[in-house]
N, C-alpha and C positions, 0 to 999 in steps of 0.2 A: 816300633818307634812311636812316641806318644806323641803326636802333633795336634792335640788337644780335642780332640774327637770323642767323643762320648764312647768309652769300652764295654758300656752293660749288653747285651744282644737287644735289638730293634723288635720289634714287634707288625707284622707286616699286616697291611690294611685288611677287613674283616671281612668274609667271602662268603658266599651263599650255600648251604645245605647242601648235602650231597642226597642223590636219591636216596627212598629209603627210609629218611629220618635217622641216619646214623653217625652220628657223633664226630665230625673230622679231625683228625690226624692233629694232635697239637704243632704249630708251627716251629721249624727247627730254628736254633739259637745261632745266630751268625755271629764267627769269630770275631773277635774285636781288631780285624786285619783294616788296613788303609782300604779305602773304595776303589782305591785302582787296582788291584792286586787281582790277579787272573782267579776265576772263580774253576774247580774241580769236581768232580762228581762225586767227593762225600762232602761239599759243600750242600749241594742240595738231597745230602739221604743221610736220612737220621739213623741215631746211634743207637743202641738195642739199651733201652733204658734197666740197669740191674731190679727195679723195683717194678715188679708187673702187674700193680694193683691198679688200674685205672684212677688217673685222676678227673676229678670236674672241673670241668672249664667257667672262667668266669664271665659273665656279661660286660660287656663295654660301657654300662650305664644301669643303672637303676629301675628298676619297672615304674612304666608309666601308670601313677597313681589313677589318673581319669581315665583311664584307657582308652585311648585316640584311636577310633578305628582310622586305616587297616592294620596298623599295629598295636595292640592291646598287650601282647606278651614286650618283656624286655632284651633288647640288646639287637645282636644283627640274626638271631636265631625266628626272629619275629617273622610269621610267612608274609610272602612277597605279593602286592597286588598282582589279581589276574591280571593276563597280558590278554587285549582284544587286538585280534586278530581279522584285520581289513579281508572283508567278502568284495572281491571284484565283481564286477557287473558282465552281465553276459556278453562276449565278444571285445571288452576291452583287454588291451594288452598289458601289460605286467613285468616290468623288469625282471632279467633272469636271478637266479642267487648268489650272493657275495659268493667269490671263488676264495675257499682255502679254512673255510669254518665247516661247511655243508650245514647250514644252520646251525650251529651252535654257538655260544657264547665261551666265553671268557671268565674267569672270577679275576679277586685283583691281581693275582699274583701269574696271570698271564698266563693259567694253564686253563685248557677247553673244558667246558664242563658243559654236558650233555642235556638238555632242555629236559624235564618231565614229562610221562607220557601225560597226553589227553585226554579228554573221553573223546567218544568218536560221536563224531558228527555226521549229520546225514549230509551236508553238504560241504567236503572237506575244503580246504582253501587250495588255492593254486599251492606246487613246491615250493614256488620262489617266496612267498608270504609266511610259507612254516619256516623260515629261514629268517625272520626280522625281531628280532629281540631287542625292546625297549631298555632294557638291565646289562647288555652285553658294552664291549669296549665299541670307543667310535672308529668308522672305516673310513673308507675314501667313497666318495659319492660315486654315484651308476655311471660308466662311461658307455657310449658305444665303441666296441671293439672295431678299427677299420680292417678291412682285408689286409692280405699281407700287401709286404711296400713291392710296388714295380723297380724293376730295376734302373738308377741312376741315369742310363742314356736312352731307354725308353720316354721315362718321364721328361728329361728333356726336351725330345724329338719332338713329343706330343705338344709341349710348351711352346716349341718356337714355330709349329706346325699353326697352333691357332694363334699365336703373332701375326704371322703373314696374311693367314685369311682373315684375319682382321683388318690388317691394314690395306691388303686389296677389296673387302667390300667398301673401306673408307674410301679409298681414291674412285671406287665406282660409282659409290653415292655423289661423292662432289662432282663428277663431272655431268650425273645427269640431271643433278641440281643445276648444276653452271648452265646447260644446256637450254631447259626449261626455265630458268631466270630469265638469259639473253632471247628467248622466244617473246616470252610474256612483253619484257621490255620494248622488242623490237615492234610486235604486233598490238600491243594495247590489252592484253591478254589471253588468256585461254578462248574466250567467248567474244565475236563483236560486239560492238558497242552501242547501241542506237540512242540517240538525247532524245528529248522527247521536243516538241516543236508544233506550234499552233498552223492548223492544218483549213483556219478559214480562211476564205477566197478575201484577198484586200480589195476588193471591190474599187468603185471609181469614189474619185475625190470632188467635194465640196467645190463650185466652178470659183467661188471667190476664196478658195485657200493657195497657198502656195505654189501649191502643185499643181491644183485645176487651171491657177492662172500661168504658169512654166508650161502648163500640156497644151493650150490653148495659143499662145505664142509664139513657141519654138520653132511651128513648123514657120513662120515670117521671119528669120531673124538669120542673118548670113554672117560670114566673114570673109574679109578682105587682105587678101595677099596680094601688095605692093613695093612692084621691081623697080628703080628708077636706075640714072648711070649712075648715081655714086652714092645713094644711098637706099634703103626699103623698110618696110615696117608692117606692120599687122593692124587691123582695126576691124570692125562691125558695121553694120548698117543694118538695114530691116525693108520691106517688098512696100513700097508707096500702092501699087497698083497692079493690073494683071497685065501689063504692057511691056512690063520690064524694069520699071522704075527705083532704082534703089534711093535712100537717103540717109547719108554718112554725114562726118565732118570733112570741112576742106582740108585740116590736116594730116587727115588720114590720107586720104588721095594726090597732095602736097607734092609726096616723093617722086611720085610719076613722071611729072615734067612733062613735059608734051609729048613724048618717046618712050617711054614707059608702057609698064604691062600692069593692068589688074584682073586677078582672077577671084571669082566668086565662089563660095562655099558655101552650100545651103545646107541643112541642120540634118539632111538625109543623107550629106556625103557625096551628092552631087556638085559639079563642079563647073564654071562655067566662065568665061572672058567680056572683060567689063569696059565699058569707055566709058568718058564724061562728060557728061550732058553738060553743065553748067557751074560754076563755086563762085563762091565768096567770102573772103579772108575775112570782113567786117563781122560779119556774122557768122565763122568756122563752119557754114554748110555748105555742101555739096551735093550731087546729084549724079547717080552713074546707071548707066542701063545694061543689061544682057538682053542679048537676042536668041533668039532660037530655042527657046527655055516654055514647056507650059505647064500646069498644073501652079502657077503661084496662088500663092493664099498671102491678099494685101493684111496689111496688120490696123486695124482701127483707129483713127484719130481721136483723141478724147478733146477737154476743154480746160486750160490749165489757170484759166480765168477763175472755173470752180473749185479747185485745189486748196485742200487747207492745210493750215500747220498743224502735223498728229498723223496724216493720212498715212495708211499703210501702200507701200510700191514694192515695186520688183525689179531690178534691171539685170540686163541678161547681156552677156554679152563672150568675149574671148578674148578675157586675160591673161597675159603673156602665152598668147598663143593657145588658149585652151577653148575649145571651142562649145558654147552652149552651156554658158557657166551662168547658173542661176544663184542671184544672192537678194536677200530682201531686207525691207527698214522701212523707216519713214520719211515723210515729208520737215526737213528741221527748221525750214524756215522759205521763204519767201524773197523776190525782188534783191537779190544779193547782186549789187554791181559787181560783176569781175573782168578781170582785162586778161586776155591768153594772147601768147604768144608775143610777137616783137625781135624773132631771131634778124631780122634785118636788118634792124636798127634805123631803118628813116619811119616807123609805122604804120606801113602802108602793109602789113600784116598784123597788126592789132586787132584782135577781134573783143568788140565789147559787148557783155553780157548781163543782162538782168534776171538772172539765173534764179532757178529754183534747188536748195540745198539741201541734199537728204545725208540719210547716215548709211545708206544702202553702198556695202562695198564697189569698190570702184577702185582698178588698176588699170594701169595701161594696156590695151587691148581691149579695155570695154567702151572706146571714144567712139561716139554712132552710136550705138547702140540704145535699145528704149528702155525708157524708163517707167513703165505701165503701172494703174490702177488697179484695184479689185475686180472691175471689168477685165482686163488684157487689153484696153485701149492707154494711148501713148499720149503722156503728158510734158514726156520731155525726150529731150536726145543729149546722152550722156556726155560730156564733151572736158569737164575739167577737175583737176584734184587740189586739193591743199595738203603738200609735201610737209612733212614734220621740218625739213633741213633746208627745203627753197621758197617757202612761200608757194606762190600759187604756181601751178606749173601742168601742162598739156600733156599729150601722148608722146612729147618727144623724150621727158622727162622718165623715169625709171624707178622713181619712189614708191612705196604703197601704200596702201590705203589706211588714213587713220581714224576714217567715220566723218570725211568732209570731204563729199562729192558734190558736183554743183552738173545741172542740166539744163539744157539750153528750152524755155518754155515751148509747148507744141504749136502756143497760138501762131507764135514769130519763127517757127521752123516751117511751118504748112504755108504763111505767105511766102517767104523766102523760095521753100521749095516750088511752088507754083512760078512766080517769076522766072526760077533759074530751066524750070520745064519747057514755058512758053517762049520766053526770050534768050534763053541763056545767061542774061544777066538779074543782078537783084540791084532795086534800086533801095537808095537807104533814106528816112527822112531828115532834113536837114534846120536849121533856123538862120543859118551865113552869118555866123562870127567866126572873128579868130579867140580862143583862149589861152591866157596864160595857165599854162598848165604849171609853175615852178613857183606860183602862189603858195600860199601855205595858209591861208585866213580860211575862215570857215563862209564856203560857197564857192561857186565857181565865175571867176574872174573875168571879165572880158581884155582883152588886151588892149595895151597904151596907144596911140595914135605914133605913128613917126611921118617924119618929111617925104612926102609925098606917096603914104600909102594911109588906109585905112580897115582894123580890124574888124569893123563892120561892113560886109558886103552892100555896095550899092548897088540899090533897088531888090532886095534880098527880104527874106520875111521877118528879119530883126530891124530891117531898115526899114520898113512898112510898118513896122508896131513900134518905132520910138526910141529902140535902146541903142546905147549909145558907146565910146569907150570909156574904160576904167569902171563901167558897172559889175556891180557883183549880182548874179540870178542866185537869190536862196531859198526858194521854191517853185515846184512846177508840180500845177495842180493840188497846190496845200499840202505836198510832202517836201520834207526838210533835204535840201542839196547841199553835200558837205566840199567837192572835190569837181574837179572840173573833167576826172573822168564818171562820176555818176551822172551829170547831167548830161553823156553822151550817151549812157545806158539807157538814161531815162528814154529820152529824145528816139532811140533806134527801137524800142518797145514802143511805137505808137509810129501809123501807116501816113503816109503823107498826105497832106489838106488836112491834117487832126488839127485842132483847134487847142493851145494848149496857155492855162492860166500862170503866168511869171510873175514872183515878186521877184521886185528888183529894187536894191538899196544903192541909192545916189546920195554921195556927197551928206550921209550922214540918216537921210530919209527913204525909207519904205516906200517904194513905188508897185502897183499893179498895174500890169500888161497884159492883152489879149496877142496870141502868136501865132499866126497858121503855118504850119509844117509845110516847105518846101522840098524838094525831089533833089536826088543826085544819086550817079547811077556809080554803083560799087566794081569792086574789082574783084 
């Protein structure tokens, strides 16, 4: 059947020399059969040709005019370049030889054909290199052959064998990682720790720092646990003397009442039972002694006359109960008239003050307590605060400190205390007027005359110097008096027989008055 196939016989691609140099076999003529058509074995052997004359074969091309070497003759009969044949190095290995040639090659028509011999060489090549023919057909690249296969449930056994001891070295691993993790953690690691840390001796301190002046005063400075029947409180005081002599505020010791317990705490933890020598509401001081107590160390007196505004203090004391609390500041100001206290309400607890005002902390529990120099001696005795929410307010009060403490001068606590030592009482100095304290003008007022009394005491030291009622005093001693409670601050800062310079404005005109301080005895 012609299905358009070209019928002449093919001519099969041009093959290499046979040993020899003899002439090959002309190739036999394929029937003009379809390509599918089962091939038979006089398909491939040719037919006994009736004419037995040898024919000459022709070249596939033309002889190369320039003669190109390596082919200088014409056609596929042209010899074939040497083949160089790789010398292995001594002790390298060598792939073995393709299986199923034993070195030979191929021509194109896929039958084996037998390499040429060589000459012999003195150093032959390995087998497997006389078996590599550059001209032959392509193979399949070198594999390594593996052993034969194990059998199916071997190999598997083997498989899920190293599964498990894998997965049991894993869970081994983790846990004695986990193990040594929670060590490390727990311990701070494998190895102690040690910081490193400044290994000089702190030596002693500076007598005028902080601390020199805290190590120098402590050991004088107590506190005061007081029981009364219906109320108690805490407060400080500090050693007047080696007698026993303490010196507090009177409303620290207040609560007591005449039946009352005070017990003494000295800064060693020592402990001790206290009575009271002498108080005075007018001036919030008091006086208590322990007995049977020795080794005190008195605490220094300074001079609060010398005091300036800027000085650096220290006051110590035990605030809300803490005992030997050291805080420091300065001196902020000077002569602050303050008034404390008045829970009575007729004022015969009023204590007035011409205080000195530092920024040195100060809560309730530091009232008594000193308020010392760069010396360690005592310029004041702590006694009053200014509450952010009450104004001015005593140890009965509970606010803290906002940087406005006020203490009572050492000059006016050292007489006071002296008085209350010898006599029991403090006497206050006086001038015998009455004031209207409910003035509101600037100065302090004397009060009105009524039917049959008079707010100038007769024969009294305002009645001796001239002044009279409805004068107003708006200075003593050339400082300005704004309120009729500073001129009683004034007046109780200076000892009686003081001799004291008044203006005094009458009826429109400035008057000066000379005033001798008279005595009356406090409560």
């Amino acid at each position: 059947m012609d299905d358009g196939k070209p019928t002449e016989p093919r001519a099969k691609w041009w093959s290499r020399p046979t040993a020899g140099g003899a002439t090959p076999p002309e190739p036999p003529v394929e029937d003009a059969e379809p390509d599918d058509a089962p091939a038979t074995a006089a398909d491939t052997t040719p037919e006994a040709a009736p004419d037995t004359a040898p024919r000459s074969a022709q070249p596939l091309h033309e002889p190369d005019p320039y003669g190109t070497p390596p082919y200088g003759g014409p056609g596929p009969w042209a010899p074939a370049p040497p083949v160089q044949r790789p010398t292995p190095a001594h002790g390298t290995p060598v792939p073995p030889p393709y299986a199923g040639t034993n070195g030979a090659g191929t021509n194109g028509a896929g039958i084996s054909v037998a390499p040429p011999p060589a000459p012999q060489d003195p150093h032959p090549p390995a087998p497997q290199w006389q078996s590599y023919d550059p001209w032959g057909a392509p193979r399949q690249p070198l594999v390594t052959q593996p052993g034969p296969p194990l059998p199916d449930g071997r190999r598997k056994n083997r498989r899920g064998a190293m599964l498990v001891g894998a997965l049991i070295l894993a869970l081994v691993a983790g846990g004695i990682g986990g193990g040594i993790g929670a060590y490390i953690e727990r311990n701070g690691g494998l190895t102690s720790v040690e910081l490193p840390q400044d290994e000089r001796d702190g030596g002693g301190r500076a007598p005028d720092s902080v601390a020199g002046i805290a190590a120098s005063a402590l050991p004088s400075v107590v506190t005061l646990h007081v029981t009364g029947a219906t109320e108690s409180g805490t407060g400080t005081g500090f050693v007047l003397d080696d007698r026993g002599h303490i010196l507090t505020n009177n409303h620290v010791v207040a609560p007591a009442g005449s039946s009352g317990e005070i017990t003494v705490t000295f800064s060693g933890g020592e402990t001790a039972t206290a009575e009271v020598v002498g108080k005075d509401s007018g001036y919030d001081l008091a006086v208590v002694k322990v007995s049977g107590v020795s080794g005190l160390k008195p605490l220094p007196l300074g001079n609060s006359d010398n005091v300036q505004v800027g000085d650096p203090v220290v006051a110590i004391g035990a605030p809300f109960d803490l005992s030997n609390t050291v805080t420091s500041g300065i001196i902020s100001a000077k002569d602050r008239p303050i008034t404390a206290g008045g829970e009575k309400g007729d004022g015969s607890d009023v204590s007035y003050v011409n205080a000195l005002q530092t920024d040195a902390p100060i809560n309730p529990g530091n009232s008594g307590g000193p308020l010392v120099d760069t010396d360690a001696h005592v310029i004041g005795i702590n006694s009053a605060i200014r509450a952010a929410d009450s104004g001015s307010a005593g140890e009965g009060g509970q606010a803290g400190s906002i940087g406005l403490g006020f203490a009572i001068p050492i000059n006016q606590g050292k007489l006071v205390a002296e008085q209350l030592i010898n006599t029991g009482k403090a006497t206050h100095p006086v001038i015998g007027v009455t004031l209207d304290m409910k003035y509101t003008g600037d100065g302090a007022k004397v009060g009105g005359s009524t039917r049959g009394s008079s707010p100038v005491t007769a024969g009294g030291p305002a009645d001796k110097a001239g002044i009279e009622a409805d004068d107003v005093i708006t200075e003593v001693d050339g400082k300005r008096v704004h309120s009729g409670e500073e001129l009683i601050v004034k007046i109780r800062s200076h000892r009686p027989g003081d001799d004291l310079e008044l203006t005094v404005t009458r009826g429109g005109k400035d008057l000066s008055i000379t005033l001798t301080l008279g005595s009356a005895t406090g409560t």
